[in-house]
SEBAKE-358420 format. One record per residue (C-alpha): x, y, z. Coordinates in steps of 0.001 Angstrom, whole numbers, plus 524288, in hexadecimal, padded with zeros to 5 digits. Example, Ala and Ser with C-alpha at 12.3 -4.5 7.8 and 13.67 -1.06 7.14 Angstrom:
<sites>
<site <8300C; 7EE6C; 81E78>>
<site <83566; 7FBDC; 81BE4>>
</sites>
This chain:
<sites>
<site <276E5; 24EE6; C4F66>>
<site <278E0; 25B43; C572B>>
<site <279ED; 267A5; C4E97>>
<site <28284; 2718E; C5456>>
<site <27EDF; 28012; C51AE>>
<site <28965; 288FC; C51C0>>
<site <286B9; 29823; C5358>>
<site <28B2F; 2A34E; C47D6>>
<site <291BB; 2AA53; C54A2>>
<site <296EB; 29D7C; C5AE5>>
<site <29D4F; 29D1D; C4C96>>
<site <2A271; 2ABE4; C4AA3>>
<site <2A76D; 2AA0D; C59CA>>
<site <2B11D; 29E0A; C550D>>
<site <2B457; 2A424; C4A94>>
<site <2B81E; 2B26B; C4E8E>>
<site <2BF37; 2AA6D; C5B70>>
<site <2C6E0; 2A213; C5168>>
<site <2CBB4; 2AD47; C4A13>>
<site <2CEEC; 2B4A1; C540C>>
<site <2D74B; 2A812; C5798>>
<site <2DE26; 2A78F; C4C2E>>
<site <2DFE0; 2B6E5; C4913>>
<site <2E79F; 2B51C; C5934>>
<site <2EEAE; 2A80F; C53F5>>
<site <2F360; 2B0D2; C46C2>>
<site <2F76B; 2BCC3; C501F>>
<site <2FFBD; 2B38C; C57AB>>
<site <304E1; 2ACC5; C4D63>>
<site <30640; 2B53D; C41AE>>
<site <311C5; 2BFA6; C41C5>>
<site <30B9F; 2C4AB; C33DE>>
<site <2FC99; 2C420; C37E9>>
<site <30068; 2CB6D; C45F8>>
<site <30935; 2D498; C3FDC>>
<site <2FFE6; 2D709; C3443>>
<site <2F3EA; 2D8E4; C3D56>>
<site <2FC57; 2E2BF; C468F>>
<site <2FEED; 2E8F9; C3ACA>>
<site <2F35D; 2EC95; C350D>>
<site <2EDA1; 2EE82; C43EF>>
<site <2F66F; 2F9D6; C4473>>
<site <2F67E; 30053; C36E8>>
<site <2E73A; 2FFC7; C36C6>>
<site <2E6FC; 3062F; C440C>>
<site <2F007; 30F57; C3F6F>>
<site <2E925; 31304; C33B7>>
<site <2DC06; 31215; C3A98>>
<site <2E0FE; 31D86; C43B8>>
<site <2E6B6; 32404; C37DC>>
<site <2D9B9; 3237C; C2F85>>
<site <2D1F4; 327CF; C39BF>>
<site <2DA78; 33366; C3F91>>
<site <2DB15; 33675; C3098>>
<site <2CCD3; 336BF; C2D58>>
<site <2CB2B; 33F2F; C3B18>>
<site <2D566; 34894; C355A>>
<site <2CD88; 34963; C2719>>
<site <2C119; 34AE8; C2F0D>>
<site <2C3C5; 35571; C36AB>>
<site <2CB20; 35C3A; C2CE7>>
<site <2C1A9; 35B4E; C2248>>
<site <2B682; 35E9F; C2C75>>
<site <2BD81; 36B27; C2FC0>>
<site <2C1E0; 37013; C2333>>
<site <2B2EB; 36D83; C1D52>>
<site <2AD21; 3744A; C29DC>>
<site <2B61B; 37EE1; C2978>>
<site <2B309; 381F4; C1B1B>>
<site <2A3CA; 380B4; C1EBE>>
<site <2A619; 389C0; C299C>>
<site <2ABE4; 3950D; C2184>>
<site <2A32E; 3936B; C14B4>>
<site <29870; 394D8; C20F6>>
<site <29DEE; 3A012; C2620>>
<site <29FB8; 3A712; C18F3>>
<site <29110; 3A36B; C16AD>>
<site <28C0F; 3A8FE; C22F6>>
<site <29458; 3B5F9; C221C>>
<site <28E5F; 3B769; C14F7>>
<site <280A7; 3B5BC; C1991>>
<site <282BB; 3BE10; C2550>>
<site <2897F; 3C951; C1BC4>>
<site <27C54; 3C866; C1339>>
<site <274CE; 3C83D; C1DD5>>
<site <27B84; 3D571; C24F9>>
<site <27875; 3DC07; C16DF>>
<site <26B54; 3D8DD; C15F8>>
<site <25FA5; 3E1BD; C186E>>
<site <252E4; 3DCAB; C1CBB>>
<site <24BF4; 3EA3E; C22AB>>
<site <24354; 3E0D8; C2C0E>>
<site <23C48; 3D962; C1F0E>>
<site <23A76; 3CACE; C22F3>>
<site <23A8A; 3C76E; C13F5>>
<site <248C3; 3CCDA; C137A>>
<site <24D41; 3C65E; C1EC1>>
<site <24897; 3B90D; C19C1>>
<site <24D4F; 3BBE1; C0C6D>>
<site <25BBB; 3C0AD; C1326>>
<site <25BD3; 3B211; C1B63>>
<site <25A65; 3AA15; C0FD8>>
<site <26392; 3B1F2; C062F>>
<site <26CAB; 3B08A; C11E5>>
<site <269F1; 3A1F4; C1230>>
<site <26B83; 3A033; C0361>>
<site <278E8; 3A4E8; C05A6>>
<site <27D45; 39E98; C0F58>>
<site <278A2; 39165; C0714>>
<site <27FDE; 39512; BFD65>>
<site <28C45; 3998C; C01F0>>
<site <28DA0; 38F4B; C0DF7>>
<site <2893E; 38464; C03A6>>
<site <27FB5; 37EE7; C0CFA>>
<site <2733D; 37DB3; C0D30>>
<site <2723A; 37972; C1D10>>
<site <26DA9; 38776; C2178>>
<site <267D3; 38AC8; C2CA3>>
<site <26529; 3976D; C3502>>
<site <25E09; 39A51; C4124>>
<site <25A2C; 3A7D7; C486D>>
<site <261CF; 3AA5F; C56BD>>
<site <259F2; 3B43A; C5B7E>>
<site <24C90; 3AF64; C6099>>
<site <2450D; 3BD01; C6067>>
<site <23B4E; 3BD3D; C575D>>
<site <23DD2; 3C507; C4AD1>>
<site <23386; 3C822; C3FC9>>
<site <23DBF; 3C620; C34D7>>
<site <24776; 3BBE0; C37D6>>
<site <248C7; 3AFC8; C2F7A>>
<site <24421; 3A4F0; C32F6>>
<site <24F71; 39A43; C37AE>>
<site <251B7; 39048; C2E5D>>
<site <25AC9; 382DB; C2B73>>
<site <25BB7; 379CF; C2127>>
<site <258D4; 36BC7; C1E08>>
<site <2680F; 368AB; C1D38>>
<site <26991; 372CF; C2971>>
<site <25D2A; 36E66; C33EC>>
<site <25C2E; 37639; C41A1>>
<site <25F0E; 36A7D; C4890>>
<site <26B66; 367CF; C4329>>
<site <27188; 3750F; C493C>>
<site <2757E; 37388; C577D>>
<site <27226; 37984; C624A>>
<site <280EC; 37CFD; C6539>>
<site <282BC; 3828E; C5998>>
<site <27788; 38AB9; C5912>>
<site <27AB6; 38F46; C66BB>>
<site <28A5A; 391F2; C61CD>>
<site <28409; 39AB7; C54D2>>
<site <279F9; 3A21F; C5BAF>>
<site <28462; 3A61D; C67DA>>
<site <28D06; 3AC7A; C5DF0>>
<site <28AC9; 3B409; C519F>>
<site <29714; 3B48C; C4BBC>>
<site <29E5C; 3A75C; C4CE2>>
<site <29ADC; 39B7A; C4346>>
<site <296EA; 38E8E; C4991>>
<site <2959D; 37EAD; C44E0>>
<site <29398; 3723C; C4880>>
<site <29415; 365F8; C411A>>
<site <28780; 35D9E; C4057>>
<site <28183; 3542B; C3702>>
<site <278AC; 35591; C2AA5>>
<site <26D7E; 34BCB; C2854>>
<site <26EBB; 3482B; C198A>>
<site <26411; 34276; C115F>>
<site <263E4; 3324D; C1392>>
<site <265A6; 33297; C2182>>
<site <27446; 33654; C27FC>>
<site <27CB2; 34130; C2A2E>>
<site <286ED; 3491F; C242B>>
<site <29003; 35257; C2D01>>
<site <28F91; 35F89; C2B68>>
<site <290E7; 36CEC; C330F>>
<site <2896E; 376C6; C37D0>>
<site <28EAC; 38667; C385F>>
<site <286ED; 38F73; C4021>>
<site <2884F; 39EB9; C3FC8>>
<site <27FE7; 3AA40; C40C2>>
<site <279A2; 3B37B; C37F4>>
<site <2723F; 3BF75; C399F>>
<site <26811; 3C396; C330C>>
<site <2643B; 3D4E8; C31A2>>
<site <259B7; 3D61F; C3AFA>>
<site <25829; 3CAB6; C3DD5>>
<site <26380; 3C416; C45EF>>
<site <26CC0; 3BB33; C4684>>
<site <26A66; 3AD40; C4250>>
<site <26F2D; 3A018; C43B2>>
<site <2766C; 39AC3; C3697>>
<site <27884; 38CC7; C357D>>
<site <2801F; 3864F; C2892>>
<site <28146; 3780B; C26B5>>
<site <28BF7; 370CE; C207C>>
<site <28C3E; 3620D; C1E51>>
<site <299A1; 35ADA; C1C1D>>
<site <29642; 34F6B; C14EA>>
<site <29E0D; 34F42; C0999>>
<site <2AAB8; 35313; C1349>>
<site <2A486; 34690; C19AF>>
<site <2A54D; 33EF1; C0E4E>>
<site <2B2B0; 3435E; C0AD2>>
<site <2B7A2; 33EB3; C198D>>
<site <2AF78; 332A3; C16A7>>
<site <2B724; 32FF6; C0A44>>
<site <2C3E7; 33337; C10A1>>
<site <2C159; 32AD5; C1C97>>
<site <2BF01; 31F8F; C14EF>>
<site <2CA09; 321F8; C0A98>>
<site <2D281; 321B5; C181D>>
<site <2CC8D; 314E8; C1D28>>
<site <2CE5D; 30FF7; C0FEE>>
<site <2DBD4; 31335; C0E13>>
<site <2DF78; 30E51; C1E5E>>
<site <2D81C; 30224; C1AC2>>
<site <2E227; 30055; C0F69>>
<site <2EE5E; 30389; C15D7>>
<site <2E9DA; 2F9BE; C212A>>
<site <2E972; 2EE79; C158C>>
<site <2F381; 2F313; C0F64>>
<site <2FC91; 2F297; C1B74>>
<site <2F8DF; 2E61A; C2075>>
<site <2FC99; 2DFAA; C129C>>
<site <3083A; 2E684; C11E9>>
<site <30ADD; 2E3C4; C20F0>>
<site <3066E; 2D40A; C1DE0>>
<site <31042; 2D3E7; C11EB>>
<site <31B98; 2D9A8; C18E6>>
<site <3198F; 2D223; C2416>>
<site <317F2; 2C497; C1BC8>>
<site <32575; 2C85B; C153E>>
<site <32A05; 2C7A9; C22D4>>
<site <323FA; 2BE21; C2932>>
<site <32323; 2B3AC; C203A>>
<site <3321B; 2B1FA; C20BE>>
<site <3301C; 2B0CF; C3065>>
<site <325CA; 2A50A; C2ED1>>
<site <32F1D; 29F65; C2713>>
<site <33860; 29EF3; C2F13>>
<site <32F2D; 29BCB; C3A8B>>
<site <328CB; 290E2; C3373>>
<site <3371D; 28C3F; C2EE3>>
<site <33BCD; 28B97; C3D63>>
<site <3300A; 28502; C4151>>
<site <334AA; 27A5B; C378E>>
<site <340D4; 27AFB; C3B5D>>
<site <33DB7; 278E8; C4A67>>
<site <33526; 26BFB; C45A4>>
<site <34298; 2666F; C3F3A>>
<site <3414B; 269BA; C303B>>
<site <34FE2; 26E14; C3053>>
<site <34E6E; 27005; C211E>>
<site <345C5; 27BAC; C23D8>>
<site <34BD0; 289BD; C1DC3>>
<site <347B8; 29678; C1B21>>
<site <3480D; 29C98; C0DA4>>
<site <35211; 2A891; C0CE6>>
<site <34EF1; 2B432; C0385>>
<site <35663; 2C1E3; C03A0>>
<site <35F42; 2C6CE; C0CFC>>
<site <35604; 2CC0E; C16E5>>
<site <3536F; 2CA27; C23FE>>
<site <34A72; 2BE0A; C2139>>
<site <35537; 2B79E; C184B>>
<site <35EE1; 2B9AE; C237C>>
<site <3545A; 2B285; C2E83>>
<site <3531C; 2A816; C22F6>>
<site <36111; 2A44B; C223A>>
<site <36232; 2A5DC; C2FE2>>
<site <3581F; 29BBE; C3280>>
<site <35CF1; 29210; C2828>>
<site <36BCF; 292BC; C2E9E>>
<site <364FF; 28EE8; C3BB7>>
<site <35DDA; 28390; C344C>>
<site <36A46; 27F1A; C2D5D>>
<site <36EB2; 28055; C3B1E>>
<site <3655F; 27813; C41B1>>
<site <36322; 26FFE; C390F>>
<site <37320; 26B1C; C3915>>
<site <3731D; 26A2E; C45F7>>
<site <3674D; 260F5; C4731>>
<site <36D18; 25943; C3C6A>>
<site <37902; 258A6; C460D>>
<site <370CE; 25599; C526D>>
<site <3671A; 24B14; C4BEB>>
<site <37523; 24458; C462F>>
<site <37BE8; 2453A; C540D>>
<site <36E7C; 23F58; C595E>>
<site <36CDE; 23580; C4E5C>>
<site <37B80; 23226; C532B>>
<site <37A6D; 2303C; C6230>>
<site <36CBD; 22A02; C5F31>>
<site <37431; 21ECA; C5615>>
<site <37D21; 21E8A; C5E6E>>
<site <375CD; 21B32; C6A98>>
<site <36D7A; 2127B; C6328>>
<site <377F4; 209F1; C5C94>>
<site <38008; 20A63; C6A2F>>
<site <374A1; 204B2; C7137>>
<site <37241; 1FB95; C6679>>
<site <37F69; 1F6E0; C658D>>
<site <38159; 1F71D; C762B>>
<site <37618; 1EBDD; C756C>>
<site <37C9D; 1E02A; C712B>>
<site <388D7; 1E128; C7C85>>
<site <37F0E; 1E55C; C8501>>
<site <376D4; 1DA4A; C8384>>
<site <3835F; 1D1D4; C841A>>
<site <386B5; 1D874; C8FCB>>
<site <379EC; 1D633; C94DF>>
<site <37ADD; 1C8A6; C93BE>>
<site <38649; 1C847; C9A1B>>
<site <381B9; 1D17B; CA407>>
<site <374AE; 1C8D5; CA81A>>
<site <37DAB; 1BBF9; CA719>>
<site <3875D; 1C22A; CB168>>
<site <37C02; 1C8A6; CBA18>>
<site <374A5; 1B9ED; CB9E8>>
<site <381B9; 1B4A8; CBEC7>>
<site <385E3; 1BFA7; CC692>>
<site <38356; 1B562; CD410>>
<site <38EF4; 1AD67; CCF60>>
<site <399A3; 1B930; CD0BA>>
<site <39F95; 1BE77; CDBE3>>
<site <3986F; 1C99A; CE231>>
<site <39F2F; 1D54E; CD8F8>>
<site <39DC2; 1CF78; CCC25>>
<site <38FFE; 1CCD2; CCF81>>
<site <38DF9; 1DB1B; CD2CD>>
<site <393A2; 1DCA5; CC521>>
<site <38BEE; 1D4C2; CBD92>>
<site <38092; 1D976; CC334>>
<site <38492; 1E93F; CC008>>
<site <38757; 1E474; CB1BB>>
<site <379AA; 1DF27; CB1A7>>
<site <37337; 1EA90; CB7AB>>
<site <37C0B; 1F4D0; CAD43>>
<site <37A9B; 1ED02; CA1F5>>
<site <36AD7; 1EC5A; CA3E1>>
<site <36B2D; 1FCD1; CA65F>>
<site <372FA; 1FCAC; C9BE7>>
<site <36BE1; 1F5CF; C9164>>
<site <35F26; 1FDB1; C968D>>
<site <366DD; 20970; C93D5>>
<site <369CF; 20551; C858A>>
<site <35AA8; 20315; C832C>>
<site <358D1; 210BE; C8714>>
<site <362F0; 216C7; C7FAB>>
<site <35D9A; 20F64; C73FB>>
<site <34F31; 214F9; C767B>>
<site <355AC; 22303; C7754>>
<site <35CDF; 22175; C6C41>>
<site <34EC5; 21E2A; C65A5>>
<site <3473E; 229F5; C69DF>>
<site <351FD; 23207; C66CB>>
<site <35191; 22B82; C58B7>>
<site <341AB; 22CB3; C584F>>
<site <34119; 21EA7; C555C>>
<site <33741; 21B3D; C6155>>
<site <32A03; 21786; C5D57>>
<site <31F22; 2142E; C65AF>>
<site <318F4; 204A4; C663E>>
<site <30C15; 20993; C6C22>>
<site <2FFAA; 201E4; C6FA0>>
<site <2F612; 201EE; C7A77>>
<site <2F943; 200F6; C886C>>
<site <2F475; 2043C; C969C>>
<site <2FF47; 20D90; C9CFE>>
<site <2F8FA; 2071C; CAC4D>>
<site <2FB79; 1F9E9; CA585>>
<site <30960; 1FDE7; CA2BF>>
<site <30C21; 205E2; CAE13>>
<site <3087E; 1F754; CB700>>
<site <31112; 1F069; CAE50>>
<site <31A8A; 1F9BA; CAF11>>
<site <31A6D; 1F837; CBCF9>>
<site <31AEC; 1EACC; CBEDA>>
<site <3273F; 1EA09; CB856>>
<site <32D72; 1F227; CC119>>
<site <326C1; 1EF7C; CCB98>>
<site <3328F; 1E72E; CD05B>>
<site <33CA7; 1F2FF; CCE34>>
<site <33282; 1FBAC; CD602>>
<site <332EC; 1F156; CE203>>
<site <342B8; 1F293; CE3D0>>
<site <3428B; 20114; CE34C>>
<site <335AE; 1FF94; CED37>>
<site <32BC5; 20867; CE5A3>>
<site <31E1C; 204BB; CE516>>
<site <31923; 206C0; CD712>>
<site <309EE; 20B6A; CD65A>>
<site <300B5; 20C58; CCBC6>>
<site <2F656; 215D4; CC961>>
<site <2EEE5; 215AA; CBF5C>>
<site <2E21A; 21D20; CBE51>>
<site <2E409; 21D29; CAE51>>
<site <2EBD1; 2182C; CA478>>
<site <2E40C; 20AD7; CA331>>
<site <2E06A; 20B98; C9414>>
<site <2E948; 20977; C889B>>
<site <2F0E0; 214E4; C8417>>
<site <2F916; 2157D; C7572>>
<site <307E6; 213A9; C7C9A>>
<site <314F7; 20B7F; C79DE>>
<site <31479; 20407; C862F>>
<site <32282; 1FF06; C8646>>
<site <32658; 20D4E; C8649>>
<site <31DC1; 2127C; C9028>>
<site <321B0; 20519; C9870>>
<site <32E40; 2094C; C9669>>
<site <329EB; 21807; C9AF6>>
<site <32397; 213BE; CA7A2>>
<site <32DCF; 20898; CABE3>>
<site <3380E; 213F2; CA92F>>
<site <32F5D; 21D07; CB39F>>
<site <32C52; 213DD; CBD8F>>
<site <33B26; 20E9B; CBC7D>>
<site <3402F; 21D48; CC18C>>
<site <33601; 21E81; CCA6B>>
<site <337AF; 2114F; CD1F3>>
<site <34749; 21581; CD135>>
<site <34585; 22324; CD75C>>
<site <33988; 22039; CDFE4>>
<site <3414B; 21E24; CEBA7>>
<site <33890; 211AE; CEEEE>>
<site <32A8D; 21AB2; CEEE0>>
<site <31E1D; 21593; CE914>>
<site <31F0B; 217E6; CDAD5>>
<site <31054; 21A8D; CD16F>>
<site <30E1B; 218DD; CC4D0>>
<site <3016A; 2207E; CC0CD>>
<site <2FA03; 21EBE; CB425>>
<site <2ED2F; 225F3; CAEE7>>
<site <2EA59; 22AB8; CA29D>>
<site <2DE7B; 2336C; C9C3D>>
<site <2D9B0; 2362F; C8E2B>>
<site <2E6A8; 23CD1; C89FA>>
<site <2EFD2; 2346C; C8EC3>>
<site <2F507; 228F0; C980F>>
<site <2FFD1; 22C07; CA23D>>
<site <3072C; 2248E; CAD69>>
<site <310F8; 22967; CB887>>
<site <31B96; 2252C; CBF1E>>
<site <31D38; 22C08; CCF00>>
<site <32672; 22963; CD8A4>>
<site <329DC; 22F20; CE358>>
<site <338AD; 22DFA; CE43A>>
<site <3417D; 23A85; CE6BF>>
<site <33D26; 2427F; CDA38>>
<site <3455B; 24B57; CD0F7>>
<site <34866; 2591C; CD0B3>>
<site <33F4E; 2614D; CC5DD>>
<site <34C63; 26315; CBDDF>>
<site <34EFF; 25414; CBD83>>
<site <3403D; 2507D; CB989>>
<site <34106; 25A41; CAD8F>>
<site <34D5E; 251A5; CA92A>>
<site <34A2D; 243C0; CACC4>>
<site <346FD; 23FC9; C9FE4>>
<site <354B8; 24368; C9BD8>>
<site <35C56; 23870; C9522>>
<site <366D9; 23270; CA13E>>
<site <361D0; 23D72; CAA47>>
<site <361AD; 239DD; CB854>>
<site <35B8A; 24274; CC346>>
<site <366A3; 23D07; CCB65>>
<site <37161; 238B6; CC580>>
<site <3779E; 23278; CD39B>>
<site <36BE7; 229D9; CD4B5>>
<site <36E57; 21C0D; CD04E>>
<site <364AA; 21488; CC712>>
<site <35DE7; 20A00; CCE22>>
<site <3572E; 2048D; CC277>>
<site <36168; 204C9; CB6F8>>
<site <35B21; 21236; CAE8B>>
<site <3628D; 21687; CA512>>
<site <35ED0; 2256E; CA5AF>>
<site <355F8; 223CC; C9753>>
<site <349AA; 21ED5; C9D98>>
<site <341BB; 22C44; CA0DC>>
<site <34828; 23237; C92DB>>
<site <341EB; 22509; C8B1A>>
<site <335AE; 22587; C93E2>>
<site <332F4; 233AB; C8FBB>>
<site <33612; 231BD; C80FC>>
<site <32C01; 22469; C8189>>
<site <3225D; 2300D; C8842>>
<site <3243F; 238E1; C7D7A>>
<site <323AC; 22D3E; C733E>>
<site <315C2; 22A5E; C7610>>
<site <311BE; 23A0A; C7714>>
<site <31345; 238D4; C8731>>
<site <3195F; 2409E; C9167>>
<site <3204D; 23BB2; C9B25>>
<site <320BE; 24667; CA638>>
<site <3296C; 24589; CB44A>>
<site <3259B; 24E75; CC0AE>>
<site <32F3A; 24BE3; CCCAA>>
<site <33218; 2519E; CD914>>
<site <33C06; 24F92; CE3B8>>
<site <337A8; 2489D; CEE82>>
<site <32A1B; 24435; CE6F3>>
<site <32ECF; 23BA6; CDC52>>
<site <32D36; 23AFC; CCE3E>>
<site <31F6E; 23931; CC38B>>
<site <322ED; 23743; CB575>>
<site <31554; 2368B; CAD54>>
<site <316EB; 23089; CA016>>
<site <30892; 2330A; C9883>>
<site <306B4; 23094; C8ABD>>
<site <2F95B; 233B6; C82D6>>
<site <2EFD3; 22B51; C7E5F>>
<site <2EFF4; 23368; C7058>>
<site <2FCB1; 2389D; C6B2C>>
<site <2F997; 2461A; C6F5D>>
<site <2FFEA; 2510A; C7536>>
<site <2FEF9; 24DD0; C84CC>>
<site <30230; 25D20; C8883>>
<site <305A3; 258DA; C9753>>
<site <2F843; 2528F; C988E>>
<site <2F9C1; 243D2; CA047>>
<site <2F11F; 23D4B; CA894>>
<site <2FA38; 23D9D; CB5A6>>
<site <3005C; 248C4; CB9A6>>
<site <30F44; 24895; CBA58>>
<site <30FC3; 250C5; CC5BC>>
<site <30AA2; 248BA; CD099>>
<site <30782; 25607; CD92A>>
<site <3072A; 2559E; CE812>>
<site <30563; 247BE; CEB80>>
<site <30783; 248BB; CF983>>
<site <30B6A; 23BF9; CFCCF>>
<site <31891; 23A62; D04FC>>
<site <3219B; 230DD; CFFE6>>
<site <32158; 229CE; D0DF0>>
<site <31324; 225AC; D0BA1>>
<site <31452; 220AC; CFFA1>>
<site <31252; 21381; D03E9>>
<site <314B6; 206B8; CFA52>>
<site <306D5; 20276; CF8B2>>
<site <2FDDC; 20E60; CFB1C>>
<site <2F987; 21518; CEFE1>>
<site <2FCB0; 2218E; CEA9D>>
<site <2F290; 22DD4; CE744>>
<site <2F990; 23523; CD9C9>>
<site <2F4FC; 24058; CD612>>
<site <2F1FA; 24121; CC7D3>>
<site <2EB00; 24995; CBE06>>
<site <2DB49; 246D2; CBCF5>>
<site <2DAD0; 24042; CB0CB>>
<site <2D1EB; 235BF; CAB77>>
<site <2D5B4; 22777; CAB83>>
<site <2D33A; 21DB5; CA148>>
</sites>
């Protein structure tokens, strides 16, 4: 068998993709999560800034209080060796004058408490007894600048630094300063003086309090967010509640109520809610009595308006078979009674299957059928009612051929219903019938091309009794229930059943049900907008054929 090798990064990918889906579904969703996350967005921002303007403030200040103290202990060391210097007799020995440099350095060690000396001659004429220059280990020649050097030796009064970096045993650097003055020695000249002063343990101190601060913003951050997270669960919890209780409510649990503590504004939403619930809740009870009423009603009228009307039916098809013996006007009569009492007992049947979906008492008897099989048959029945009106009924069917899950005296009673209105307000045009179906579902439509309805009157045609035209006789006997039944038999097997119309172009109603009970989401194999067919209704000839436009689907 195959073995499929999946990469460490393919992996992380999914995986930092699918959180970041879910963090965006728990923004959108959560009040408590957004609010929380906003929260502590802002207060570690806040703090960040805080910290860091703070630790600037402590640096700098710390830096220029230490440097200013190393600056005057400097100074105080450097008039002191200068003073003992200016007192000093040397009389031209070169012993002395060595001798006088290092007492002076000794000094200068001890009272600057550094040990990062270093001193260098200005003049470059040669002199039999000046010192040599000299530095230190902690104080090397090449850690004094050119700058500064330049800034000491151009003036022999003023006191000069720089801060720069000490190497320290084990690799690294501490900071430090570097103060630059000059001295003169008696006979000698002036010379360069150079003290250094490293700031590590101010360094460590700023260290300590830098971290102390990060430690301490770090904290309040936490601290915040649970105290922002327990606040906001004290608040929101009562609002998911009351969210989750309407939600309830909305799917008919009219027992659903909210718990109500205290007197604050929560308890007042509470009984607020629960007074709209008791509210509701009555007046449902009302409505489903009232419709529980009118729907017994209905039902045991019809029921009991069966046996007279079958009596009067009887009498009704007696008089109508005899109706050649009468005179002229009571044959007229007995052949209206006929006709009224037939529309009427129709009209019964319907009220009795509207009285049943309004009860929810309609259950499917489904089994396997061919809609193109039943879509002929359908046909031939009324293939006699579609001669007297003169419309020529056509059949296409590209699809539609294998058996599809369906109650087939409903759907019969679906597409009778549609080719019934059609062959009634197709003014005598060609009339097709168009099945095809694909993997989804199976479909069939029902064109003419009478006078069409307004866009208002298609969006109510399924109305119960609704007529686009209320002047216009029936010429078939309807009863005003058909399209209302047809649709609830659509929605009874999962279906749509969709109308487009347009004055002047006719009408397309598209009943499609699915093969699985599945959402359809407006998908069917033929479009119910027929588009711009383009062919003028004076060409429409009985016997040639006629190109539909449909939607490219897949045939079975």
């Amino acid at each position: 068998m195959p073995i499929r090798t999946v990469t460490t990064a393919t992996v992380a990918t999914h995986g930092w993709r699918s959180w970041g889906r879910r963090l965006a579904r728990t923004w959108r969703r959560s009040l408590r999560f957004r609010t929380v996350a906003i929260t502590l967005g802002a207060t570690a921002l806040t703090i960040t800034v805080a910290l860091v303007w703070m630790s600037l403030a402590i640096q700098n200040d710390l830096f220029e209080s230490r440097t200013s103290q190393l600056l005057g202990e400097a100074q105080r060391a450097t008039q002191s060796a200068q003073a003992t210097l200016d007192a000093a007799e040397v009389g031209g020995d070169v012993v002395a004058v060595d001798n006088l440099m290092e007492s002076v350095r000794t000094s200068i060690q001890r009272q600057s408490s550094t040990d990062r000396i270093a001193a260098f001659r200005i003049s470059s004429e040669p002199s039999a007894i000046a010192p040599q220059d000299f530095d230190s280990a902690g104080l090397p020649a090449d850690r004094i600048s050119d700058a500064l050097r330049a800034q000491v030796q151009s003036d022999d009064e003023l006191q000069w630094w720089q801060p720069v970096g000490f190497a320290v045993s084990g690799g690294g650097q501490v900071p430090g300063i570097v103060v630059g003055q000059q001295i003169v020695l008696p006979e000698v000249g002036a010379y360069e003086l150079y003290l250094g002063y490293d700031l590590a343990s101010e360094a460590q101190t700023l260290g300590f309090v830098q971290i102390t601060l990060w430690i301490v913003g770090v904290g309040l951050v936490v601290l915040i967010g649970a105290i922002s997270w327990i606040v906001l669960r004290s608040v929101t919890e009562p609002i998911a509640q009351a969210a989750e209780s309407s939600s309830r409510l909305a799917a008919g649990d009219l027992a659903v109520r909210l718990q109500v503590r205290g007197e604050d504004e929560f308890a007042t939403l509470g009984r607020s809610f629960n007074a709209m619930a008791d509210s509701i809740e009555s007046q449902i009870k009302e409505l489903a009595e009232l419709s529980q009423v009118q729907q017994r009603f209905v039902s045991d009228v019809s029921h009991e308006l069966r046996t007279p009307l079958t009596t009067i039916r009887l009498a009704s098809d007696m008089l109508n078979d005899r109706r050649e013996e009468f005179d002229p006007v009571a044959a007229r009569a007995a052949e209206l009674l006929h006709d009224q009492v037939h529309r009427f007992e129709v009209l019964l049947t319907d009220l009795l299957e509207i009285s049943r979906y309004d009860a929810g008492s309609v259950q499917l008897e489904s089994e396997p059928t061919s809609m193109t099989q039943l879509a002929e048959d359908v046909i031939a029945s009324m293939a006699q009612l579609a001669e007297q009106h003169g419309s020529d009924v056509r059949l296409v069917a590209p699809g539609g051929y294998s058996p599809v899950e369906m109650d087939p005296r409903r759907v019969r009673r679906i597409v009778r219903n549609l080719l019934g209105n059609a062959i009634e307000h197709g003014e005598g045009r060609p009339i097709v019938v168009s099945v095809d179906s694909d993997a989804r579902a199976v479909a069939i439509g029902v064109r003419d091309y009478g006078l069409g309805m307004r866009p208002a009157d298609a969006e109510r045609v399924f109305d119960r009794f609704w007529r686009a035209d209320p002047s216009r006789k029936r010429t078939i006997g309807g009863t005003g229930l058909g399209l209302s039944i047809a649709l609830g038999d659509a929605r009874l097997h999962g279906g749509t059943l969709a109308v487009w119309s347009e004055l002047g172009r006719g009408t397309n109603f598209v009943l499609t049900i699915p093969r699985r009970r599945e959402p359809l989401d407006g998908h069917s194999p033929l479009s119910v907008d027929p588009g711009e067919d383009g062919v003028p209704f004076d060409d429409l000839g009985l016997t040639q054929p006629i190109s539909l436009p449909r939607s490219a689907k897949g045939s079975s």
